[in-house]
C-alpha positions as MATLAB code, in Angstrom:
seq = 'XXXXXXXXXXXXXXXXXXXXXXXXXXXXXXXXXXXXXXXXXXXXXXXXXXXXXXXXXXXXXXXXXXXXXXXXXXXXXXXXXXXXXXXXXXXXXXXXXXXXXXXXXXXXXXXXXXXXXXXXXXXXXXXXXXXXXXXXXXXXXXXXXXXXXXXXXXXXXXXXXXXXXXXXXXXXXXXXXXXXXXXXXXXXXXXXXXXXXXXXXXXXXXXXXXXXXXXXXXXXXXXXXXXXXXXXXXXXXXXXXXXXXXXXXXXXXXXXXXXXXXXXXXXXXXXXXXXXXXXXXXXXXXXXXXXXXXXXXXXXXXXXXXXXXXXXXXXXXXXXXXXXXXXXXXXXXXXXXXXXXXXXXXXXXXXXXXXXXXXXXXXXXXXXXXXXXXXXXXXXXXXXXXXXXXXXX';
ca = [
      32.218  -20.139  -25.794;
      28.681  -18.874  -25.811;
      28.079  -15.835  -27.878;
      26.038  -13.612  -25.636;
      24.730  -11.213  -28.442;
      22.717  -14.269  -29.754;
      21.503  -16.028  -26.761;
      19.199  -13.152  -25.506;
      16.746  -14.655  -23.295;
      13.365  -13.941  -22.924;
      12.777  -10.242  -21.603;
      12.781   -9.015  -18.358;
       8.863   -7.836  -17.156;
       9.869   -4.067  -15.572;
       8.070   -2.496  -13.124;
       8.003    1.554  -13.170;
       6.982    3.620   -9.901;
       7.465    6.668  -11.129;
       7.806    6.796  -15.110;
       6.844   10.406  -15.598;
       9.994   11.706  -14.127;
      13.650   11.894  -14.351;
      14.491    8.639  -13.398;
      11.416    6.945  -15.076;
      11.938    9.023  -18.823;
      15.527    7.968  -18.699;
      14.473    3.939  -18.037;
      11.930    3.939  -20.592;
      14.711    5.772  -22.527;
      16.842    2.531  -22.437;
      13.710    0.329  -23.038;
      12.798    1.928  -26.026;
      16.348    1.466  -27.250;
      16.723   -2.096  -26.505;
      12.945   -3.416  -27.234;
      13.749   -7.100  -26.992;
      15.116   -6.905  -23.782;
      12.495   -5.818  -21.601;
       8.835   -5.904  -21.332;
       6.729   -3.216  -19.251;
       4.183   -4.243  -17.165;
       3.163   -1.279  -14.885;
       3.549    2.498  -15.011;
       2.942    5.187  -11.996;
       3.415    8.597  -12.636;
       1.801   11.463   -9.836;
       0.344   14.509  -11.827;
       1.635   14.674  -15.153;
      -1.494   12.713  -16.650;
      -0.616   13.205  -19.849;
       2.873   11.955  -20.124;
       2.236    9.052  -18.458;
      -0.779    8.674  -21.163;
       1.426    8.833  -23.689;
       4.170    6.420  -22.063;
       1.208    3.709  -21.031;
       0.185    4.249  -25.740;
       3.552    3.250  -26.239;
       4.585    0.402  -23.707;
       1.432   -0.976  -23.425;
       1.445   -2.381  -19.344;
      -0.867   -4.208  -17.779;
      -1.185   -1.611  -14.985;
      -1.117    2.254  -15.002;
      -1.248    4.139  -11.702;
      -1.945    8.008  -11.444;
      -1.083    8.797   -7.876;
      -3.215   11.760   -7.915;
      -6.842   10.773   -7.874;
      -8.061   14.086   -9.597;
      -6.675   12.658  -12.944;
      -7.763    9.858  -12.734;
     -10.968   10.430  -15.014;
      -8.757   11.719  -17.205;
      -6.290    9.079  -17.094;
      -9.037    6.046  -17.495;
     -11.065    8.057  -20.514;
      -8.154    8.316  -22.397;
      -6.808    4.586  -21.992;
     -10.517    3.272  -22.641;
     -10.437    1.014  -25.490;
      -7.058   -0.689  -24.383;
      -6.481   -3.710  -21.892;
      -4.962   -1.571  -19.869;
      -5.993   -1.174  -16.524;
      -5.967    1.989  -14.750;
      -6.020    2.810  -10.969;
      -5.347    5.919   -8.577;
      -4.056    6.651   -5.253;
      -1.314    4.617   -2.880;
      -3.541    1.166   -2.954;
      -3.137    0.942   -6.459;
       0.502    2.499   -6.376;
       0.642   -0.644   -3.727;
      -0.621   -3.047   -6.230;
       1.941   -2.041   -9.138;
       4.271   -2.483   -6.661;
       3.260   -5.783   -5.675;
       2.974   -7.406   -9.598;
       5.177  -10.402  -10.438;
       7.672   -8.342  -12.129;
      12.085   -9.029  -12.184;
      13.026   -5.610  -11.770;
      11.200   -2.714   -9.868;
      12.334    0.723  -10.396;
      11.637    2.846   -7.552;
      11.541    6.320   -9.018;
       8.630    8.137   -7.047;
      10.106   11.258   -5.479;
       9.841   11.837   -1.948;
       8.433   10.424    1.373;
       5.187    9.272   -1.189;
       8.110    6.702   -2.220;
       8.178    4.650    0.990;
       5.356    3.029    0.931;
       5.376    1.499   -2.515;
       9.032    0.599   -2.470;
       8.757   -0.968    0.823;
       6.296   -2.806   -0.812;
       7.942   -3.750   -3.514;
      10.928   -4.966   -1.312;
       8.302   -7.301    0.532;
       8.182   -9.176   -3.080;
      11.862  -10.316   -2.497;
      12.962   -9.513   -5.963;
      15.227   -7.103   -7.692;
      14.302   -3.381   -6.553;
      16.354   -0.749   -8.291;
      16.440    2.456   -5.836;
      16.109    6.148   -6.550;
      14.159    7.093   -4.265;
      16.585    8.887   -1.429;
      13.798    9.052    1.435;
      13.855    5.723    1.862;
      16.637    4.863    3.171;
      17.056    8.767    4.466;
      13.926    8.403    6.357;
      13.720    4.237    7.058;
      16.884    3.072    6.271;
      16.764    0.627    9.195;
      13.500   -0.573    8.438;
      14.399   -1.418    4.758;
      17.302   -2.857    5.804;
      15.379   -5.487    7.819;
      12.679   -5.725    5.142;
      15.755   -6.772    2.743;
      17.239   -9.223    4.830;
      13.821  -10.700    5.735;
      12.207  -11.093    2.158;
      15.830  -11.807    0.578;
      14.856   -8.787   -2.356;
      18.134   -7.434   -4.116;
      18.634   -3.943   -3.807;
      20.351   -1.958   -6.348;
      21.129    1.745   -5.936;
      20.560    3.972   -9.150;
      21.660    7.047   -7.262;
      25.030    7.594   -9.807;
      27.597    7.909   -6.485;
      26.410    4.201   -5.075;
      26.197    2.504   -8.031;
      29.054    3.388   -8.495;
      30.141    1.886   -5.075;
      28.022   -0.817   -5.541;
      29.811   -1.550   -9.070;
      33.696   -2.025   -7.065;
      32.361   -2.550   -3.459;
      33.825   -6.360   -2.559;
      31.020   -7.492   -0.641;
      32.389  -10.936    0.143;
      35.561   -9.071    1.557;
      33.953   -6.239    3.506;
      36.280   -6.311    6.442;
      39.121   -5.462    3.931;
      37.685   -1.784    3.017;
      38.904    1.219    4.583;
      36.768    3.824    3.793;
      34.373    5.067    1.318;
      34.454    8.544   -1.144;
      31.267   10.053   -2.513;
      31.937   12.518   -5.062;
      30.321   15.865   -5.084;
      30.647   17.985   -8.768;
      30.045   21.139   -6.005;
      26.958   22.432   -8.162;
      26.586   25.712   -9.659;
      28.223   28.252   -6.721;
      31.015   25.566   -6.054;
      33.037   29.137   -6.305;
      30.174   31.223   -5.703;
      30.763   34.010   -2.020;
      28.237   33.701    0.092;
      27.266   37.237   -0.692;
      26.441   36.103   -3.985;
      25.409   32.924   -2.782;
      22.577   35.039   -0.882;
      21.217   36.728   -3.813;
      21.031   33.774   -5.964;
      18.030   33.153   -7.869;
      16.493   29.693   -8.086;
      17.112   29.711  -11.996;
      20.633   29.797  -10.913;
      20.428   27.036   -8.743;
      18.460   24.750  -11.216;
      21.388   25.008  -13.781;
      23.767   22.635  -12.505;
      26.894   22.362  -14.772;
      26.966   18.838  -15.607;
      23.748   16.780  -14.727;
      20.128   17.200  -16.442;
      17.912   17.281  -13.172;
      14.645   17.889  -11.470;
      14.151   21.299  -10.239;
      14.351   19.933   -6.707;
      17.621   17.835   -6.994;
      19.619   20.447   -8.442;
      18.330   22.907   -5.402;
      19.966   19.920   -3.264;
      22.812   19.957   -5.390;
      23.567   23.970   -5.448;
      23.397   23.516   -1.227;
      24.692   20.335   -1.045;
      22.639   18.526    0.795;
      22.027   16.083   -1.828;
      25.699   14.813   -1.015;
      24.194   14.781    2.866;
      21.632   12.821    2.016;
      23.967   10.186    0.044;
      26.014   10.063    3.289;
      23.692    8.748    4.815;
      21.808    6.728    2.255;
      25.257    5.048    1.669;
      25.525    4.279    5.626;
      22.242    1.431    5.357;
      23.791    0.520    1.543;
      27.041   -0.710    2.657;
      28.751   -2.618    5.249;
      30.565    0.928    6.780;
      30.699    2.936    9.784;
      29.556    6.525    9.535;
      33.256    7.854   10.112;
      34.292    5.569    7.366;
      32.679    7.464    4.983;
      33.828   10.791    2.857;
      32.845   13.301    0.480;
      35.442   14.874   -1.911;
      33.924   17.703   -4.476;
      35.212   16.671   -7.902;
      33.762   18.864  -10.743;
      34.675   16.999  -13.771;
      31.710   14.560  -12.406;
      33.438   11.830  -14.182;
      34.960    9.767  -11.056;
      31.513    8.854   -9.507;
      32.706    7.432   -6.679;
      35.640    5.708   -5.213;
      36.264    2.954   -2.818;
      39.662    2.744   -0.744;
      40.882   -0.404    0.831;
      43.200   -1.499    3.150;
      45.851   -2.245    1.370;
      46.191    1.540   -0.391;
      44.235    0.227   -3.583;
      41.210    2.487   -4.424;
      38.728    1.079   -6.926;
      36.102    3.718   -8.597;
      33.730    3.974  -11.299;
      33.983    6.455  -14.435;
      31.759    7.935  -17.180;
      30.256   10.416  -18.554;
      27.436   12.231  -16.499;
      24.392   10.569  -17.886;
      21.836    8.818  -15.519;
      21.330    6.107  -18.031;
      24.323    4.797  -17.257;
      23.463    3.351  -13.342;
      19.925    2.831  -14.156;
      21.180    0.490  -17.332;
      23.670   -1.260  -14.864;
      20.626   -1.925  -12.245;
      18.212   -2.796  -15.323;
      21.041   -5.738  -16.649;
      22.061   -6.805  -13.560;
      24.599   -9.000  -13.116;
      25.212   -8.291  -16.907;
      25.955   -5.074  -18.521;
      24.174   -4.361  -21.651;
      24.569   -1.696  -24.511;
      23.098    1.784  -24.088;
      23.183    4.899  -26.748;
      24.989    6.989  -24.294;
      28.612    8.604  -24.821;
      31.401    7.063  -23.944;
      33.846    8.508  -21.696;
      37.160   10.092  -23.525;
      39.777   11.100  -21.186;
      41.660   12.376  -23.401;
      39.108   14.954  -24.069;
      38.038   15.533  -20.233;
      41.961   16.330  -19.888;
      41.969   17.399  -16.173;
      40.455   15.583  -13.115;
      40.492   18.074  -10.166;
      39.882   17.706   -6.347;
      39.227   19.530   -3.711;
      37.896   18.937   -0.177;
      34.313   20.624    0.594;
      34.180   24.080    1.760;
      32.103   23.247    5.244;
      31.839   27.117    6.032;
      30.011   27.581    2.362;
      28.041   24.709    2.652;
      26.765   23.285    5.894;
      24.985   20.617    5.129;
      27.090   17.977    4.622;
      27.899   18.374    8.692;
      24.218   18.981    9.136;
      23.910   15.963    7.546;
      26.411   13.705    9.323;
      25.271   14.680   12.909;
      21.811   14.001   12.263;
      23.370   10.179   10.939;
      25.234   10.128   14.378;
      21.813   10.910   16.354;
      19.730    7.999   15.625;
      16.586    7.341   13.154;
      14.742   10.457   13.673;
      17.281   13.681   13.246;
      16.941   12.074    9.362;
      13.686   12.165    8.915;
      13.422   15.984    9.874;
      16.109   16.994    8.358;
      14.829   15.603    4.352;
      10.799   16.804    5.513;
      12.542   20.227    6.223;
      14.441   21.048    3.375;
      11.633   19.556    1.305;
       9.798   22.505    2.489;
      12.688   25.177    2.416;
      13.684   23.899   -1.375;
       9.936   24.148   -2.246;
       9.884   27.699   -0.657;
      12.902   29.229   -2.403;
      11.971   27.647   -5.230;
       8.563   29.867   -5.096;
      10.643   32.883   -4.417;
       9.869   32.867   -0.854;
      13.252   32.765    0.560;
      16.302   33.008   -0.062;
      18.971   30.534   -0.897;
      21.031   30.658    2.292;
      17.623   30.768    4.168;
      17.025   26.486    2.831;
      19.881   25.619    5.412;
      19.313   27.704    8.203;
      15.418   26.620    8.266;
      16.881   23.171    8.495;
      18.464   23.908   11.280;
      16.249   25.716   13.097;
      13.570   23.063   12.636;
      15.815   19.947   13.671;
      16.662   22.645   16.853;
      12.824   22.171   17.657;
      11.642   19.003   17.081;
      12.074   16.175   19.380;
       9.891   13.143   18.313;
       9.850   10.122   20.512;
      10.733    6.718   19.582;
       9.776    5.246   15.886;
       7.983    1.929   16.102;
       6.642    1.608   12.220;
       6.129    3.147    9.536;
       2.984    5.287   10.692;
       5.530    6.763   13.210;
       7.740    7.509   10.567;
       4.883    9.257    8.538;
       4.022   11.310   12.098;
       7.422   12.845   12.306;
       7.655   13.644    8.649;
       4.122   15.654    9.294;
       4.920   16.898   12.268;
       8.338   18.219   11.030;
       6.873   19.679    7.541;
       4.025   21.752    9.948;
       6.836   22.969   11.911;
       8.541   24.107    9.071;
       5.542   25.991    7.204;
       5.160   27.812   10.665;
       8.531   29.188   10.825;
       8.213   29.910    7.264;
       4.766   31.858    8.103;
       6.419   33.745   10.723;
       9.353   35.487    8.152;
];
């Protein structure tokens, strides 16, 4: 027998869209931990200039990207005197995404993800996703992409890796149904009185996970868990109907998988994004990360408790946009892009992000989608719609 601790390999060349946020300070996080292992190559971050400055001093790529081309002076005068290269804008985001690298992490936030992660899927290697619009917004197309380059995708989202982690591909047929998990946020027993007074500190401080301003939003309303419905409809073999949300607030049980025979396989730990991005980063091995380790003992309790639809729409918003085709999607994530941005500006209010969700996917009806530009047209075309309603209150 082969003692894997000594027989480390050479190490994996990383690609990172999106190192200056969440996602992208928790990879480097596990880099920096286990030097040996991996070597970065590129790094894109969007406006902070000087984080992703400091990253490129320490990890020394061949390629960093600032997607903002303001900063971009900034970026190149500061890296002078390195052989680093330095580009701006989505044709160099495009040609990070295209270096020979074994694992991509797709970490750029929002519909400015598509692009470069589609690209990166065109490469036919391993592309770790955490970008949500992508498969929100062009699910189907990725799909296709996938099966035509023959890349490996690998969800970092926490609920479908942890699906991916028990999911028996070779035996699809013999899966009932699938569980996301939702911790239920901060108002999980908040009135909707309260619920309409709430300020967007409140929403930012979720109770378990260390977020973006903009996920935890999702989070407090729920539509992040609409979104992962129907992300996890293009990840895995499943109808829509086969797929559930339970709110659990422990956040320990990430997500389960039932099968036909009554056996239900899931995925614990503590709730620390390191843990699914080090599982996509050492895929098909698991390797050793400084996070903690789940005690039961000390959790105690696991509680469940179905979702309180009344409280929170959006999971149904969610689902019936799923059920009506490619575009409903689209609109829905370009809307509450928007809304999120507006409450979080103090704008509106937190029960307003919903309803100007709805009211915008009541308005809109975009024709067919043929590409990707037609993809990009009904994002635009749902945002406008969305800052004019907002104009109007």
């Amino acid at each position: 027998m082969t003692n894997s601790s000594t027989n480390i390999g050479p190490p994996k060349s990383l690609t990172l869209l999106g190192s200056t946020g969440s996602i992208g300070q928790n990879t480097l996080n596990l880099v920096r931990n286990s030097p040996k292992k991996f070597e970065v190559i590129a790094l894109t971050g969007n406006k902070n200039v000087k984080l992703l400055i400091e990253q490129a001093r320490e990890f020394l790529p061949k390629l960093v990207v600032v997607a903002d081309a303001a900063l971009y002076s900034e970026l190149k005068r500061e890296l002078s005197g390195t052989d680093i290269q330095v580009g701006c804008g989505l044709a160099a985001l495009n040609d990070a995404a295209e270096l020979n690298s074994d694992i991509v992490i797709a970490g750029i936030v929002g519909i400015a993800g598509l692009t470069p992660t589609l690209t990166a899927i065109k490469q036919g290697g391993i592309v770790a996703l955490a970008n949500k619009e992508c498969l929100v917004c062009a699910g189907q197309l990725f799909i296709d992409e996938i099966v035509k380059s023959g890349a490996t995708l690998i969800p970092v989202d926490s609920e479908h890796n942890a699906i991916f982690q028990v999911f028996d591909f070779e035996k699809a047929n013999s899966v009932e149904s699938l569980t996301l998990t939702a911790s239920g946020g901060p108002f999980l027993n908040t009135s909707l009185s309260e619920m309409a007074a709430a300020t967007p500190m409140q929403a930012k401080s979720h109770p378990n996970w260390k977020m973006g301003a903009k996920i935890s939003v999702d989070s407090a309303t729920m539509m992040n868990k609409g979104l992962e419905l129907i992300e996890a409809y293009y990840l895995f073999p499943v109808e829509e109907e086969q797929i559930n949300v339970v709110i659990h607030p422990q956040s320990v049980i990430h997500s389960l998988v039932n099968y036909k025979d009554g056996s239900v396989l899931a995925q614990l730990g503590t709730p620390d994004m390191r843990t699914p991005i080090s599982y996509a980063l050492a895929w098909p091995e698991r390797m050793e990360t400084n996070t903690s380790k789940l005690d039961l003992a000390k959790v105690g309790n696991l509680s469940f408790q179905a979702p309180d639809h009344r409280r929170f729409p959006a999971i149904d918003i969610s689902r019936n946009c799923l059920k009506g085709g490619a575009v409903p999607p689209i609109i829905l994530n370009a809307a509450n892009e928007i809304a999120v941005d507006a409450f979080l500006e103090n704008r509106i209010g937190f029960l307003d992000i919903v309803r100007i969700v709805e009211e915008v996917l009541a308005k809109i009806h975009f024709g067919n989608l043929n590409s990707i530009e037609d993809i990009y047209s009904c994002d635009i075309e749902a945002r406008e719609k969305s800052l004019e309603i907002l104009s109007g209150l």
